[in-house]
LOVO-634136 format. One record per residue: residue number from 1; residue in three letters; x, y, z of N, C-alpha, C, O in turn. Coordinates in pm, whole numbers, padded with zeros to 5 digits. Layout:
BEGIN
pos;code;n.xx;n.yy;n.zz;ca.xx;ca.yy;ca.zz;c.xx;c.yy;c.zz;o.xx;o.yy;o.zz
NUM;ALA;X;Y;Z;X;Y;Z;X;Y;Z;X;Y;Z
...
//
This chain:
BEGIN
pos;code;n.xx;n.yy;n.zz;ca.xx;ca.yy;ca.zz;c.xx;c.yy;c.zz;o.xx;o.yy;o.zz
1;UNK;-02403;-01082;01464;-02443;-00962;01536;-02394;-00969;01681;-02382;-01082;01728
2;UNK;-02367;-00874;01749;-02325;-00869;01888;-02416;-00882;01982;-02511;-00804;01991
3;UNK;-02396;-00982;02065;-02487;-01036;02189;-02474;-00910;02272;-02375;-00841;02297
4;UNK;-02597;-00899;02307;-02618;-00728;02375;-02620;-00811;02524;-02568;-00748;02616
5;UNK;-02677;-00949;02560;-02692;-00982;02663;-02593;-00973;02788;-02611;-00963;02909
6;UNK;-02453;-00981;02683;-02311;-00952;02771;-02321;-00830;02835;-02237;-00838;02924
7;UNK;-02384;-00702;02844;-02400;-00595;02942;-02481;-00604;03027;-02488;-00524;03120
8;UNK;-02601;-00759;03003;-02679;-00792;03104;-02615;-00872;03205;-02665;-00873;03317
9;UNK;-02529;-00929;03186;-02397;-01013;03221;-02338;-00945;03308;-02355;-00973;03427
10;UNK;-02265;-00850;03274;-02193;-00705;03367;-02266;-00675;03488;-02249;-00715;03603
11;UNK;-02357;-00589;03432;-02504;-00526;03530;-02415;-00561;03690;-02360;-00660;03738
12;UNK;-02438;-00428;03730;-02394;-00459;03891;-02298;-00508;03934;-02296;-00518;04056
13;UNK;-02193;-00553;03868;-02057;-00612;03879;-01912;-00622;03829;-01883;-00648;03712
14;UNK;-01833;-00601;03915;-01662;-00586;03892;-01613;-00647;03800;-01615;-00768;03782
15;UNK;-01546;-00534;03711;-01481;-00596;03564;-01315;-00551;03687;-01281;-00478;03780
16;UNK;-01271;-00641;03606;-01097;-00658;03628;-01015;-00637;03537;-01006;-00710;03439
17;UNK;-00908;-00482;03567;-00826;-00467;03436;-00740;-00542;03445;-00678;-00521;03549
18;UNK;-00693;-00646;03374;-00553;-00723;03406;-00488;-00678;03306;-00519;-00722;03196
19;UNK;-00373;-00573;03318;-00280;-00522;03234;-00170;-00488;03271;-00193;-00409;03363
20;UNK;-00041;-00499;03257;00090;-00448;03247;00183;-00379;03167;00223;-00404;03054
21;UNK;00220;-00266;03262;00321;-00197;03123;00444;-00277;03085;00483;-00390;03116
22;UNK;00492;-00184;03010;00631;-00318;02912;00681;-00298;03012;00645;-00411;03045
23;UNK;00755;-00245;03139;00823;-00250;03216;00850;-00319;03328;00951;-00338;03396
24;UNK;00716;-00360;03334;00660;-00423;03434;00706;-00581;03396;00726;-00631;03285
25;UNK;00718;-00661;03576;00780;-00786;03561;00673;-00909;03527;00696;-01026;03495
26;UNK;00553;-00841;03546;00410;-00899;03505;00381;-00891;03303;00290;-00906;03222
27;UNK;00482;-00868;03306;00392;-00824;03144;00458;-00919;03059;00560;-00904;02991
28;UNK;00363;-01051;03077;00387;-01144;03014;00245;-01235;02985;00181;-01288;03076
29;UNK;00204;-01245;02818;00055;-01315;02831;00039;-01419;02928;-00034;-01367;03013
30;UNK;00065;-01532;02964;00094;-01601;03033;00038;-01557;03217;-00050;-01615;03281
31;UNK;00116;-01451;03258;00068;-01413;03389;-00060;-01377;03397;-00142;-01411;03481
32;UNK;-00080;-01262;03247;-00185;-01177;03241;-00291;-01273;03247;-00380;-01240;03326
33;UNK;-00310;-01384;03187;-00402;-01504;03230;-00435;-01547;03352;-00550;-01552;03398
34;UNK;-00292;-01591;03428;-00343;-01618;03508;-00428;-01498;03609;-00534;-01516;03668
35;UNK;-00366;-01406;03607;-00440;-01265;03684;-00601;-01265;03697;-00673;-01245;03795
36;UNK;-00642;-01302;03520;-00740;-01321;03487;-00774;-01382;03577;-00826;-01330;03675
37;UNK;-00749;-01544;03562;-00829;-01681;03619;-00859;-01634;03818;-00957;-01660;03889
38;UNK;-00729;-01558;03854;-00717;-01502;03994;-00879;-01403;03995;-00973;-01419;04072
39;UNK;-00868;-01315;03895;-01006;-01223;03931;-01128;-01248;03868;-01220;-01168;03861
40;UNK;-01127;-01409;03804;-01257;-01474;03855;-01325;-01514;03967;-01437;-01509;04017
41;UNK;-01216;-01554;03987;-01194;-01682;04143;-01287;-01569;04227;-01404;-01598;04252
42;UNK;-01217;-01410;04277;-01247;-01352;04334;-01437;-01289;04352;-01508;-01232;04435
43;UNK;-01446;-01335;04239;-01598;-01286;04177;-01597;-01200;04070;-01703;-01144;04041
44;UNK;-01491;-01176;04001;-01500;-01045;03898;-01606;-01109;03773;-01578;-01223;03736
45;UNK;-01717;-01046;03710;-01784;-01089;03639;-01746;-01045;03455;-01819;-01060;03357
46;UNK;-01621;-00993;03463;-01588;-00910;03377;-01435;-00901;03367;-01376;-00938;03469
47;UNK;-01348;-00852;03248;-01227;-00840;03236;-01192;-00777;03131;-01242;-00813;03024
48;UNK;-01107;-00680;03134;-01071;-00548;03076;-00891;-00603;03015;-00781;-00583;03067
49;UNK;-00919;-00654;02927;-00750;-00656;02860;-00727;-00578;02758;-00821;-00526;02699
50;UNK;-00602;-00558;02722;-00529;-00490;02651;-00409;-00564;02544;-00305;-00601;02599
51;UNK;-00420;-00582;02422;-00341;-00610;02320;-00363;-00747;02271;-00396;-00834;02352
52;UNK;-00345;-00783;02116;-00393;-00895;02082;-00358;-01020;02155;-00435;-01115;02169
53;UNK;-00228;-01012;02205;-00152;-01147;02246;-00247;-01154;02365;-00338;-01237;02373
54;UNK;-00220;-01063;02453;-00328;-01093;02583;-00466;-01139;02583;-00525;-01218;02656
55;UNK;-00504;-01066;02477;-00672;-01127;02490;-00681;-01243;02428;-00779;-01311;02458
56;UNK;-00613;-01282;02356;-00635;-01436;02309;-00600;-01506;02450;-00692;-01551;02519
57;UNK;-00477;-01514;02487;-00431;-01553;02611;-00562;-01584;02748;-00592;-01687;02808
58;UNK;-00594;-01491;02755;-00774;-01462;02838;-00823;-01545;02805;-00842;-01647;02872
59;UNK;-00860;-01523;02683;-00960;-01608;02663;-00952;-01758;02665;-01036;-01826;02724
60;UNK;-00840;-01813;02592;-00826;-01931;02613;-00808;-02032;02761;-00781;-02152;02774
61;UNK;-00845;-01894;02891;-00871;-01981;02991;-00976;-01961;03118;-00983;-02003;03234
62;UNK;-01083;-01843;03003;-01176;-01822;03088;-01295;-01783;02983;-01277;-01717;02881
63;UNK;-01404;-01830;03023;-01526;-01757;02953;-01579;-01630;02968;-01659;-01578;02890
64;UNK;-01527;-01576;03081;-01572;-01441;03127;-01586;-01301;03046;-01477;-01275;02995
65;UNK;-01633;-01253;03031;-01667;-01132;02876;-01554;-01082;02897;-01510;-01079;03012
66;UNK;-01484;-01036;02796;-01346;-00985;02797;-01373;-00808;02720;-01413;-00809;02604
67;UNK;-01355;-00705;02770;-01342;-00554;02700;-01208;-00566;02682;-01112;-00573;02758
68;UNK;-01224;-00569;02550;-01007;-00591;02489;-01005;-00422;02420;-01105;-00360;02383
69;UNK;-00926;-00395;02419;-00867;-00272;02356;-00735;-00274;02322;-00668;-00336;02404
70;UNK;-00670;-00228;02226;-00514;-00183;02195;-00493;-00019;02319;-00573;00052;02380
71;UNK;-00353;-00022;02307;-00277;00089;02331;-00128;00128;02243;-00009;00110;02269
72;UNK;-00205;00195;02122;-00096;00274;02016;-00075;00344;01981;-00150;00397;01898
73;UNK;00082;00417;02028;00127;00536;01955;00136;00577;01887;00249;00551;01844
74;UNK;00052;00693;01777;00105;00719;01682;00158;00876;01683;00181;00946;01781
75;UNK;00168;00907;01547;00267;01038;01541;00163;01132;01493;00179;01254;01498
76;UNK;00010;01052;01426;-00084;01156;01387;-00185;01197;01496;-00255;01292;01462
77;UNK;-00205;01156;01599;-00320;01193;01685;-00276;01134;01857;-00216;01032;01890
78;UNK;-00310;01200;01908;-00291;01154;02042;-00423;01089;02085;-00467;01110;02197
79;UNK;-00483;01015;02001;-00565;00901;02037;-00501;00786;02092;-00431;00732;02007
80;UNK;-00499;00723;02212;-00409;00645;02241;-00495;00466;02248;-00449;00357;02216
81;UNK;-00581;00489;02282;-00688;00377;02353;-00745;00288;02198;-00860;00326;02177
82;UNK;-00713;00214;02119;-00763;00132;01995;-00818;00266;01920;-00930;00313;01935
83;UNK;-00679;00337;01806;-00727;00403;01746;-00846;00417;01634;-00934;00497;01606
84;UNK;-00787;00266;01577;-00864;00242;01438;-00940;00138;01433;-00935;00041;01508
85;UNK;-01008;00153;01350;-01110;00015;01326;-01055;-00126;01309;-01102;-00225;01364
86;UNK;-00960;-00126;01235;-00861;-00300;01209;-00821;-00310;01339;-00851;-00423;01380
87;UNK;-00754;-00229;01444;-00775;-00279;01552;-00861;-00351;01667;-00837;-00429;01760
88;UNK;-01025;-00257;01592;-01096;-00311;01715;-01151;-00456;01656;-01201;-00523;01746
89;UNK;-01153;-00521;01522;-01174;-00612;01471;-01121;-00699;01505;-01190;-00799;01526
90;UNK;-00994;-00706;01525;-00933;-00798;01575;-00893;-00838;01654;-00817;-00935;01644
91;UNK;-00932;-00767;01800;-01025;-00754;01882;-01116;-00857;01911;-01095;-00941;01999
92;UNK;-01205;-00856;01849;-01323;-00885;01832;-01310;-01022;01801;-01364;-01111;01866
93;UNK;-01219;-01045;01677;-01184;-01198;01606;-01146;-01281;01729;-01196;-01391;01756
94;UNK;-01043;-01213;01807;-00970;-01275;01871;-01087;-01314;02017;-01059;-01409;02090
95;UNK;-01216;-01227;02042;-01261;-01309;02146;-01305;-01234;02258;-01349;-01277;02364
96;UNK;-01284;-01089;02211;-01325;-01012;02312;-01505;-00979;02258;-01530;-00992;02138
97;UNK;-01602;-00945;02343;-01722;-00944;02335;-01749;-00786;02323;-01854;-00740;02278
98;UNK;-01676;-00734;02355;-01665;-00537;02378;-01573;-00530;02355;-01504;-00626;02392
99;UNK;-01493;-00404;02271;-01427;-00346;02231;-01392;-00184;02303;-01461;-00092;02260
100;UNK;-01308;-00160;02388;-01317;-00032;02357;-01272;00056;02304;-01198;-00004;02226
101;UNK;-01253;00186;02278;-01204;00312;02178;-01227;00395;02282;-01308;00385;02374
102;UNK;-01116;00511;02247;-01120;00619;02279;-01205;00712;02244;-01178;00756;02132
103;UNK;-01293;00759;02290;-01422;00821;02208;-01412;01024;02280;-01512;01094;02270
104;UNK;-01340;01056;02315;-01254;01200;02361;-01340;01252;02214;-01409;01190;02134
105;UNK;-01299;01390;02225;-01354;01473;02078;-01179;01503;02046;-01173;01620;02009
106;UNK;-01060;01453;02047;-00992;01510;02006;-00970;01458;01869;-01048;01369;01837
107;UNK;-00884;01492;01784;-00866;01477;01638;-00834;01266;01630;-00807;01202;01732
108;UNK;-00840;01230;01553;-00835;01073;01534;-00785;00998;01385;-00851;01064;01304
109;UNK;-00747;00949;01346;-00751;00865;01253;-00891;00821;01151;-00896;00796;01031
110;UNK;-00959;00824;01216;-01073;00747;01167;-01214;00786;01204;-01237;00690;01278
111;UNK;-01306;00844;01206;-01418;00861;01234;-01482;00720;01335;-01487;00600;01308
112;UNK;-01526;00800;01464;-01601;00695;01548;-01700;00586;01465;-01680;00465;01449
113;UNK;-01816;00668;01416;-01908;00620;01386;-01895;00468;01270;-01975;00374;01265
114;UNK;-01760;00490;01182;-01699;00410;01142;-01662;00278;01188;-01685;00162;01155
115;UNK;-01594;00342;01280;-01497;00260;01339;-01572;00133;01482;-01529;00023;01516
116;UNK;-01701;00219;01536;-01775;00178;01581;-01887;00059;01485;-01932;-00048;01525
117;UNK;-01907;00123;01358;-02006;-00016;01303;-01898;-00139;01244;-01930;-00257;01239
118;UNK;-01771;-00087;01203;-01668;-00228;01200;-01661;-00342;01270;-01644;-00455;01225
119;UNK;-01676;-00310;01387;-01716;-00361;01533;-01807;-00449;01535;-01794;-00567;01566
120;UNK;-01902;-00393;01502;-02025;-00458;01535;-02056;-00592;01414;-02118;-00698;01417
121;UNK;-01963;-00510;01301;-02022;-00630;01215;-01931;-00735;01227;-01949;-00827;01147
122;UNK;-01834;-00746;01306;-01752;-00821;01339;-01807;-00916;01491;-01741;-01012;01531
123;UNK;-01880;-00889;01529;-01983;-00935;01634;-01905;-00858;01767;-01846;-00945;01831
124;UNK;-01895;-00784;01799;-01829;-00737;01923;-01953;-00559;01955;-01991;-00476;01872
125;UNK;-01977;-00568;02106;-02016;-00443;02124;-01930;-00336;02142;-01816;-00380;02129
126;UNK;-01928;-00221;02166;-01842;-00130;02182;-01903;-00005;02306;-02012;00044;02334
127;UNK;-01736;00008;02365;-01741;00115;02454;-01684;00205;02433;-01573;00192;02381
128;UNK;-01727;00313;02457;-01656;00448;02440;-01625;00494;02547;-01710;00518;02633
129;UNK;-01450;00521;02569;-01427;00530;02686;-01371;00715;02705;-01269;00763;02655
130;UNK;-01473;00788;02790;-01470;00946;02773;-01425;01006;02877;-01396;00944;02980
131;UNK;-01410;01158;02862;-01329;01216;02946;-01464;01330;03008;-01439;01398;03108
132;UNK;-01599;01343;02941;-01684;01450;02973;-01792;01451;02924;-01796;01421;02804
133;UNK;-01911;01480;02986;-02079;01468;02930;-02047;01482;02838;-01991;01375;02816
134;UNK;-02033;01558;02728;-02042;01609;02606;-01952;01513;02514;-01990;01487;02400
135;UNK;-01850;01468;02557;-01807;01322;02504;-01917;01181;02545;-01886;01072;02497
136;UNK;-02023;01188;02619;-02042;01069;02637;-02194;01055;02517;-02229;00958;02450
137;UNK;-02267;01216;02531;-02336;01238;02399;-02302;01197;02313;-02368;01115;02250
138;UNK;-02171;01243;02274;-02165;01236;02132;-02098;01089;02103;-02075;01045;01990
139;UNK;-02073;01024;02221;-02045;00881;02165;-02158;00814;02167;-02155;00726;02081
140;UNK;-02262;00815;02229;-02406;00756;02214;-02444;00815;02090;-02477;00722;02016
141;UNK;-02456;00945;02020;-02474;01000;01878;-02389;00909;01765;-02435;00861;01662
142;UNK;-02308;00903;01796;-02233;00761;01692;-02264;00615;01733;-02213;00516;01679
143;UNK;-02346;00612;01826;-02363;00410;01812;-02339;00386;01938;-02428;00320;01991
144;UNK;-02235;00421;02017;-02199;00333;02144;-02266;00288;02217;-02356;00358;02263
145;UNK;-02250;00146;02260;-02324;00079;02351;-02321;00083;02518;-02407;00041;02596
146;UNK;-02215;00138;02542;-02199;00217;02638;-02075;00319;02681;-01968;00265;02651
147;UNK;-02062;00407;02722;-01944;00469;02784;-01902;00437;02919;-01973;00393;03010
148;UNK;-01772;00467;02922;-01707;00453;03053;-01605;00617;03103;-01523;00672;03028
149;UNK;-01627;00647;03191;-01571;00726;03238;-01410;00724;03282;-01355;00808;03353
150;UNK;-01349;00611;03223;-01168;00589;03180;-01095;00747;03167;-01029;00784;03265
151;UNK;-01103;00815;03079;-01001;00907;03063;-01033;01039;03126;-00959;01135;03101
152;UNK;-01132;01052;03201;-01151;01157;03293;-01020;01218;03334;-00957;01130;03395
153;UNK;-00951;01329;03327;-00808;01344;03399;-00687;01317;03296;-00567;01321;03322
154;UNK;-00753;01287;03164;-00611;01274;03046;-00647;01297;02949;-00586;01234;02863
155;UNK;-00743;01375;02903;-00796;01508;02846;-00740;01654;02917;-00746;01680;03037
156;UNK;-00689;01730;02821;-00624;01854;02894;-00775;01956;02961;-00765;02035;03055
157;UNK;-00911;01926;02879;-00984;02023;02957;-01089;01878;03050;-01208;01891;03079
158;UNK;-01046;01816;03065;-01139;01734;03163;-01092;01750;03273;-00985;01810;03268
159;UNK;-01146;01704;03440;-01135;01727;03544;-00971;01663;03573;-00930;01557;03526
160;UNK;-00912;01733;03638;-00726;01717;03669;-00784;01653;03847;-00773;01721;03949
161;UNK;-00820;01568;03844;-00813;01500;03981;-00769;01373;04019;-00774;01268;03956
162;UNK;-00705;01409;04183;-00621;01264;04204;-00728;01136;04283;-00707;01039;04356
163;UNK;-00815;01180;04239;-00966;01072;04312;-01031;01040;04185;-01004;01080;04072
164;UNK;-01127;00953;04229;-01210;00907;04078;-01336;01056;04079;-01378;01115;04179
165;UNK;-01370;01083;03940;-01416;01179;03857;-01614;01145;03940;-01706;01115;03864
166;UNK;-01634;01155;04072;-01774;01189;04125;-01848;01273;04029;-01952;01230;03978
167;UNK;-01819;01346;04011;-01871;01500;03938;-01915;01405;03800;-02038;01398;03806
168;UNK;-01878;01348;03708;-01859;01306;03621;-01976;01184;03620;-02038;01156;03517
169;UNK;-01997;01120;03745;-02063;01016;03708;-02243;01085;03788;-02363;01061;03777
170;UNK;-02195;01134;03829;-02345;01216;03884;-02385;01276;03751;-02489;01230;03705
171;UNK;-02327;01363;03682;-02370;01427;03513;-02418;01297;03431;-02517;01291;03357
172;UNK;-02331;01198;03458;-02392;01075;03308;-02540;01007;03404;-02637;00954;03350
173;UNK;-02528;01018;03497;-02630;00973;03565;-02793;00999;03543;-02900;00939;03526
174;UNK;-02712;01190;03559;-02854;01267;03577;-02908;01319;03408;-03006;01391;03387
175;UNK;-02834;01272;03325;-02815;01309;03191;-02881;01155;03155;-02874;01124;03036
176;UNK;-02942;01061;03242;-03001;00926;03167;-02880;00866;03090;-02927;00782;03013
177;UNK;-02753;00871;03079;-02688;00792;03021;-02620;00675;03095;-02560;00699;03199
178;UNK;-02626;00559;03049;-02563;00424;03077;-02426;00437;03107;-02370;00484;03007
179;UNK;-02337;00415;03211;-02221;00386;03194;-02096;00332;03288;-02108;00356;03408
180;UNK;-02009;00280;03256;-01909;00183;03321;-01833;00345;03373;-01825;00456;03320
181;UNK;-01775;00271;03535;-01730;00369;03627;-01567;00316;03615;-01534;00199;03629
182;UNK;-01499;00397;03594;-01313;00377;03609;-01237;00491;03585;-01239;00589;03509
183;UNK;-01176;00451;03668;-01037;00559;03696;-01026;00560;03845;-01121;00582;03919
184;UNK;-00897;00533;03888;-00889;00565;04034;-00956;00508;04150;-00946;00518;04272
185;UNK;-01032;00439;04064;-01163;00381;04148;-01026;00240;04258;-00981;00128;04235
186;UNK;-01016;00360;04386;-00866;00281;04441;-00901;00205;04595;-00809;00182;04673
187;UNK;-01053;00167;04631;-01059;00060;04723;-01204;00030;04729;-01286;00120;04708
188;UNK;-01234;-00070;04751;-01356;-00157;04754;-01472;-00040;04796;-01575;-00035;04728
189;UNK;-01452;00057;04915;-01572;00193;04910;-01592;00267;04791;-01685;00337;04748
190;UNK;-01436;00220;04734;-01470;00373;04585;-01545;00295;04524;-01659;00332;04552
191;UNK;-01551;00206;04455;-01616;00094;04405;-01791;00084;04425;-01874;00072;04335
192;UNK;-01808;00089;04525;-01912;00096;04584;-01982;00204;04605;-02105;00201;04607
193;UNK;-01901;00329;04625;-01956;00476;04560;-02037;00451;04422;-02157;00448;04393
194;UNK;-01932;00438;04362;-01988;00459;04192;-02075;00375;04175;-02155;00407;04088
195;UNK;-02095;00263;04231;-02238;00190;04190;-02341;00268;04238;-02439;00295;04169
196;UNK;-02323;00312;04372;-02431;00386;04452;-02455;00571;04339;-02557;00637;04352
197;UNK;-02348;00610;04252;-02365;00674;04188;-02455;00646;04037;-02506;00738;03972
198;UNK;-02460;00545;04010;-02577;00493;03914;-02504;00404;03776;-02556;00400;03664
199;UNK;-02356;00326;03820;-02279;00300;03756;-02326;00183;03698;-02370;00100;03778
200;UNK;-02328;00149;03562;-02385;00005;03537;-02299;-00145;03581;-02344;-00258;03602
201;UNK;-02166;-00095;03584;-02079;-00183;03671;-01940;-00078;03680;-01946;00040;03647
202;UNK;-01832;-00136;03726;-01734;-00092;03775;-01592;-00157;03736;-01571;-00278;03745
203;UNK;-01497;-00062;03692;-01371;-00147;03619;-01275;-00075;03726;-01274;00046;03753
204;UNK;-01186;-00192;03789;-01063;-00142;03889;-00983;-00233;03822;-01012;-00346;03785
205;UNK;-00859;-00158;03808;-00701;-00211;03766;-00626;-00206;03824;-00587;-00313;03871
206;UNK;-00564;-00095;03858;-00428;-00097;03945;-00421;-00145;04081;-00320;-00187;04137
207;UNK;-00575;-00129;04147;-00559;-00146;04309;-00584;-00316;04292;-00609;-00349;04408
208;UNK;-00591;-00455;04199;-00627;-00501;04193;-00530;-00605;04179;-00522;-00711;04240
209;UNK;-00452;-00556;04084;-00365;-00597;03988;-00196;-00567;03963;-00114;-00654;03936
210;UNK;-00175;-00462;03975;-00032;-00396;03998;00008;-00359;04123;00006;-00250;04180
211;UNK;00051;-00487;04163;00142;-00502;04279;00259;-00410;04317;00305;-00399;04431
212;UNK;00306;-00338;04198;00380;-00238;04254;00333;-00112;04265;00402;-00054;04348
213;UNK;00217;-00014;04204;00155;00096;04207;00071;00042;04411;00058;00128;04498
214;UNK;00042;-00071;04428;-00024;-00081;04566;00103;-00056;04652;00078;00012;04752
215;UNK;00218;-00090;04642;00323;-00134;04703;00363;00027;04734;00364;00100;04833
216;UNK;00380;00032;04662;00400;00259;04591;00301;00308;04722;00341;00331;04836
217;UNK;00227;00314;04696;00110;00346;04813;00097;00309;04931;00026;00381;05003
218;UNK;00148;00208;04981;00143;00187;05137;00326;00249;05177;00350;00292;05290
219;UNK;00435;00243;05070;00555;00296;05124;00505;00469;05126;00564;00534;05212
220;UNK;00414;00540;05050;00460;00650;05062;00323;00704;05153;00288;00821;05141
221;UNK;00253;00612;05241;00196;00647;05368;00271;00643;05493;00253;00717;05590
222;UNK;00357;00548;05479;00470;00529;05554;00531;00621;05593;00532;00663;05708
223;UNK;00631;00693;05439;00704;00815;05474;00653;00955;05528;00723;01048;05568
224;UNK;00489;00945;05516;00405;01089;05595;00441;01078;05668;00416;01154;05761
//
């Protein structure tokens, strides 16, 4: 059964996405580890990876709760975030303690509620990572152990903003629902907003981790 204690674990504290696109000169299991071991050091109580090789990689050099997820294309659904259940299992096998899924209302492969108890009987909790109240309902209506506010802004009718989704975490707030704060979340105040917004902890990636999206950002303050 899945240790629920690991969100007592979280509670109040910085998960770290350590991820790289294929393009990227970082995107190698190996670094992605060490990144890891780097945003322990720092205090991160938490770590957000992506793809089987990586999360084994993680794990084998930190104890820290790992939220593993896939990212796969397919040609039937623009579910992008661990479409299917054999994904989030193995997942799970491999060492991650949370799982997340894309939990959006758009069309899918597989039924949540499914795909969510696979999970569990595999010992892993699960997050549903949403774009809008009404997605975060209906992923608590199927099982989820918690939502995260991740795809806010990549949903065509969710909020189109270049800041993290405020609006969004004040609704899951005032709506009594539990949930992890991300997206955009782009310096130690934003961070600290969303806790002060009622966030059960907080996931930052890019400002953390991708040395060239930060790099991107101080050249094109420059050119103002």
């Amino acid at each position: 059964m899945p240790d629920r204690t690991v969100l007592e674990r979280l509670a109040g504290g910085l998960i770290v996405s350590c991820q790289a696109n294929p393009d990227s000169p970082l995107r190698d299991s190996y670094i992605i580890g060490q990144l890891a071991l780097a945003a322990e050091r720092g205090g991160a109580v938490g770590l957000r990876i992506q793809g089987f090789e990586d999360v084994a990689a993680v794990r084998a050099v930190t104890d820290l709760p790992i939220i593993g997820l896939t990212k796969t294309d397919r040609d039937d659904t623009e579910v992008y975030i661990t479409p299917t259940a054999a994904e989030g299992v193995r997942l799970a096998e491999l060492g991650a303690q949370i799982v997340a899924f894309d939990a959006t209302s758009r069309p899918r492969p597989e039924p949540l509620a499914d795909m969510f108890a696979a999970v569990r009987v595999a010992g892993a909790l699960v997050m549903g990572d949403i774009s809008t109240l009404d997605e975060a309902r209906a992923a608590y209506d199927h099982g989820v152990d918690i939502v995260s506010t991740t795809l806010s802004g990549y949903t065509p009718y969710s909020r189109q903003l270049a800041r993290a989704d405020w609006e969004l975490m004040r609704e899951l707030r005032d709506a009594g629902l539990s949930f992890a704060a991300e997206g955009r979340l782009n310096s130690p105040a934003d961070a600290a907003q969303a806790m002060g917004l009622g966030a059960s902890f907080v996931v930052v990636g890019s400002a953390i981790t991708r040395p060239d999206v930060i790099t991107g950002w101080f050249r094109q303050a420059l050119e103002t």
